[in-house]
C-alpha positions in Angstrom: 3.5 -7.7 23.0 0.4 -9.2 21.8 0.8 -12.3 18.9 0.4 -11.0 15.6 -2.6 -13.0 14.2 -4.9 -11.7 11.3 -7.2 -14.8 11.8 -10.5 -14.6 10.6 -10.2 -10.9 8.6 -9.8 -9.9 5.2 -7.4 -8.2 4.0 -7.9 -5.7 0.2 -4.2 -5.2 -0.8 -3.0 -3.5 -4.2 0.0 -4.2 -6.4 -0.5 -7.7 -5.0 1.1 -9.2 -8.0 4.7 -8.9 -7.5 7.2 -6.9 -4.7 6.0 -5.5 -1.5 1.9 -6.0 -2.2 2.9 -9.6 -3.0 5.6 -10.1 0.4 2.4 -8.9 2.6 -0.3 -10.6 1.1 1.7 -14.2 1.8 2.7 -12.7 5.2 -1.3 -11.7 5.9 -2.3 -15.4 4.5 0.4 -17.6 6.9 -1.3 -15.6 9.6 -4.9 -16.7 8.9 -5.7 -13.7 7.1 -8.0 -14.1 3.9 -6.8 -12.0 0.9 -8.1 -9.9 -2.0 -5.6 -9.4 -4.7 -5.4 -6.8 -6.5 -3.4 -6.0 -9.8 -3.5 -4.8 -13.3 -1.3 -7.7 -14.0 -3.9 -10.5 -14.2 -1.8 -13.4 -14.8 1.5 -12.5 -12.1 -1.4 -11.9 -9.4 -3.5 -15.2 -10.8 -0.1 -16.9 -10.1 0.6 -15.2 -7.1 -2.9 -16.1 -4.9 -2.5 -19.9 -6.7 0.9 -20.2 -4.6 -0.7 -18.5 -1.2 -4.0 -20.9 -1.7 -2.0 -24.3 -2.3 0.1 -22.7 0.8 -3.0 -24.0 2.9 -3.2 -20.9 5.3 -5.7 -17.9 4.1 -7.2 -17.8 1.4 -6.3 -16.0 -1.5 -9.0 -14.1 -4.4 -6.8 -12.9 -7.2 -8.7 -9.4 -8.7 -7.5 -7.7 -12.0 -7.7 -4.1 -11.5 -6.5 -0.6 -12.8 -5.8 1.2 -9.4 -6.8 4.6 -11.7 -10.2 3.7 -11.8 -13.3 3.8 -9.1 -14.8 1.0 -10.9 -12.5 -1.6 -10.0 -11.8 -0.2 -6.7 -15.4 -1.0 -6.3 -15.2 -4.3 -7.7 -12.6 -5.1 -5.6 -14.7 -4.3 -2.4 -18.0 -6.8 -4.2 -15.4 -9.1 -4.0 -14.1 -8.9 -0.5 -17.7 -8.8 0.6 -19.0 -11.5 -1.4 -16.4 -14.0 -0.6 -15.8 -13.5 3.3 -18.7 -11.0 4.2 -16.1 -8.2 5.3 -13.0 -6.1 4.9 -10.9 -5.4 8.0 -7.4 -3.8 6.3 -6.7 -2.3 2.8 -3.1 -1.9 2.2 -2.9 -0.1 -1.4 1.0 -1.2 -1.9 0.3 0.0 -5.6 2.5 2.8 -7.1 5.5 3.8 -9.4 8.3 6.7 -9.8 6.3 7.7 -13.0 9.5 8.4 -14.8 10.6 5.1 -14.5 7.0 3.4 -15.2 6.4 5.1 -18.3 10.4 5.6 -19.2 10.1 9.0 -20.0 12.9 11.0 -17.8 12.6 14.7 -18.6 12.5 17.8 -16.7 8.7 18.2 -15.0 8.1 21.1 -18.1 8.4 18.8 -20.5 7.0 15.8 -19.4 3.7 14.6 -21.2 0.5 14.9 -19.4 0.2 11.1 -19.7 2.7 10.8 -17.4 1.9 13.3 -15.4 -1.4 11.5 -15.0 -0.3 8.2 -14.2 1.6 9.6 -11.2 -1.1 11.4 -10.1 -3.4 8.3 -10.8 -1.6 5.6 -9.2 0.1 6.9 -6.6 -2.8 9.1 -5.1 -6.0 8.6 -6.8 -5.8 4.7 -6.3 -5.4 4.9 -2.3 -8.3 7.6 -2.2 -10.8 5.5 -4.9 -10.1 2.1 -2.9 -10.5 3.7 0.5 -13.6 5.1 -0.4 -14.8 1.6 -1.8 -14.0 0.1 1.4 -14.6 2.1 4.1 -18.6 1.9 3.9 -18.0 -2.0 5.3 -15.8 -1.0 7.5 -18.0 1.3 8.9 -20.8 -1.1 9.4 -18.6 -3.6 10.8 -17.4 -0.7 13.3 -13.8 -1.4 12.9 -11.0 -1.4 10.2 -7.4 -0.4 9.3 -5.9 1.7 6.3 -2.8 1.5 5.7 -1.5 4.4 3.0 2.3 3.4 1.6 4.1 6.7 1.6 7.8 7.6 0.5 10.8 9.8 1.7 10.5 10.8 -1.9 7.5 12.8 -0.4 9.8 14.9 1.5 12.4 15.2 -0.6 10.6 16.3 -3.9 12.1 15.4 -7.2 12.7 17.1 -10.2 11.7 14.8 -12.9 9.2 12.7 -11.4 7.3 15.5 -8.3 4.3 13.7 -9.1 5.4 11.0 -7.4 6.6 13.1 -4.5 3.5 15.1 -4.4 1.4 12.3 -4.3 3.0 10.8 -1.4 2.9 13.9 0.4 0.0 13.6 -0.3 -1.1 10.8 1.4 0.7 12.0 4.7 -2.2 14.6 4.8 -5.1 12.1 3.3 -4.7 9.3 6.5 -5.2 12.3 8.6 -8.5 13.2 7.0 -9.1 9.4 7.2 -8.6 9.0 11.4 -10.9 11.6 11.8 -13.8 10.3 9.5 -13.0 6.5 10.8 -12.6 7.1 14.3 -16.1 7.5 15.4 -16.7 4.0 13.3 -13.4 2.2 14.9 -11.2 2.8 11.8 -8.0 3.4 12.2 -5.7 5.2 9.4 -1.7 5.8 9.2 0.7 6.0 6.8 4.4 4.1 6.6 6.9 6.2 4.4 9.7 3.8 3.8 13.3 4.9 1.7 15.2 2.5 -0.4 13.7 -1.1 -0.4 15.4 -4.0 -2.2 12.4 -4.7 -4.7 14.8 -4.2 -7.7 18.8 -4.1 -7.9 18.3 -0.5 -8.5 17.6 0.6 -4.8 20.5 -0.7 -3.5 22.2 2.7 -5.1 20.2 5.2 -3.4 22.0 6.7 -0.1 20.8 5.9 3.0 22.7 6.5 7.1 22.9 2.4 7.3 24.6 2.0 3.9 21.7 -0.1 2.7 18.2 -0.7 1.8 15.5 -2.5 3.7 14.3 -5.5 2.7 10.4 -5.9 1.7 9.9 -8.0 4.5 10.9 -5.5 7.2 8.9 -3.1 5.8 5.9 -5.4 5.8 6.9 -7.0 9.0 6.5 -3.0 10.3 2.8 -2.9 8.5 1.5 -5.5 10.1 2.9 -5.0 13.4 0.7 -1.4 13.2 -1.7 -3.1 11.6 -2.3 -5.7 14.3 -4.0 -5.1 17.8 -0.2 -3.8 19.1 -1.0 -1.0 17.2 -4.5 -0.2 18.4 -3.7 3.4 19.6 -1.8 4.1 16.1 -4.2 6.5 14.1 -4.0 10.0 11.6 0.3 9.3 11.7 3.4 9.1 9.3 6.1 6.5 10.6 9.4 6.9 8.3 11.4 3.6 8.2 14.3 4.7 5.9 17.3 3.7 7.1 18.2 6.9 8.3 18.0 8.7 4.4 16.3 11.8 5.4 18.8 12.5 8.6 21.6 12.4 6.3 23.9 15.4 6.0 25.1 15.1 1.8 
């Protein structure tokens, strides 16, 4: 196996400001990689790329955005360009159970279209409005990784929250589209579905074949190992890491 090294590149990574978005951004930066920041939570992520600069590794460029909207995916991209010339992996860790993220747990019919929307808007729209913001330098630069963060959930379905599942399910079908567009330019597209992952106590409860959740850093340490040059034949693919949740005979 090759050593892991994101030296040199630039990495545009959402939900940057706190759980897995935050775990692989310091992970990308203590392995050379430079780092674009994105969250809607401007002073956690502020905080955040502080830490990963003082660090001394990559450097970090904190960027306030609202994954829901095109503009600040573009803004996002400016910034990736401005400050290191290129982008060379998005990650777009942002996303939410929308029942949970707008506390509103009801049965699909009568959830309000607000939070419909938001499920819709994070969890899909923001990987497809930041991909298409940086894919034209990745493109010119000939080369380039996407990185979609999927869900069993997408599988499964769920009754209160199938936005959520939808979207994910989504995403299995959207790196697809994206290996076939990127290929001829060197870009390379996949998506990692994980199950339970110890970002909050509640995640330990879900059932899984191991009896447990993974831990962010496996998940990113997975990520990045697909990311890297070991995975340079990984393209237009799903890769479930869920503890064996979806094998499970309940």
């Amino acid at each position: 196996m090759k050593k892991i090294t994101f030296k040199g590149k630039t990495a545009v990574i959402t939900g940057a400001g706190s759980g897995m978005g935050l775990c692989a951004s310091q992970e990308l930066a203590k392995l050379g990689a430079n780092v674009v920041m994105c969250d809607i939570n401007g002073a956690a992520v502020r905080k955040a790329a502080a830490e990963i600069n003082k660090a001394g590794h990559g450097k970090a460029y904190p960027c306030v955005t609202d994954v829901r909207l095109y503009a600040d995916a573009e803004k996002a991209a400016r910034l990736a360009v401005r400050k290191t010339g290129r982008i060379d992996l998005l990650i777009p860790f942002a996303g939410g159970y929308e029942p949970r993220m707008c506390q509103s747990y009801k049965p699909f019919y009568e959830q309000p279209l607000e939070v419909i929307d938001w499920g819709i808007g994070v969890n899909l729209m923001g990987p497809v409005y930041f991909a298409r913001a940086c894919m034209p330098t990745m493109v010119k630069q000939k080369s380039g990784v996407i990185c979609c963060i999927g869900s069993v959930t997408g599988f499964e379905g769920d009754g209160n929250g199938p936005m959520y599942g939808t979207a994910k399910s989504g995403l299995f079908n959207f790196v697809k589209g994206l290996a076939k567009t990127g290929a001829p330019h060197g870009i390379r597209a996949f998506c990692v579905a994980p199950g339970p992952v110890m970002t909050r106590p509640g995640m330990a409860k879900m059932k899984t074949l191991l009896g447990r959740a993974s831990q962010p850093i496996e998940l990113v340490d997975f990520i990045l190992y697909l990311a890297s040059d070991n995975g340079a034949s990984i393209t237009g693919t799903t890769h479930v890491m869920d503890c064996g949740r979806l094998c499970m005979d309940y």
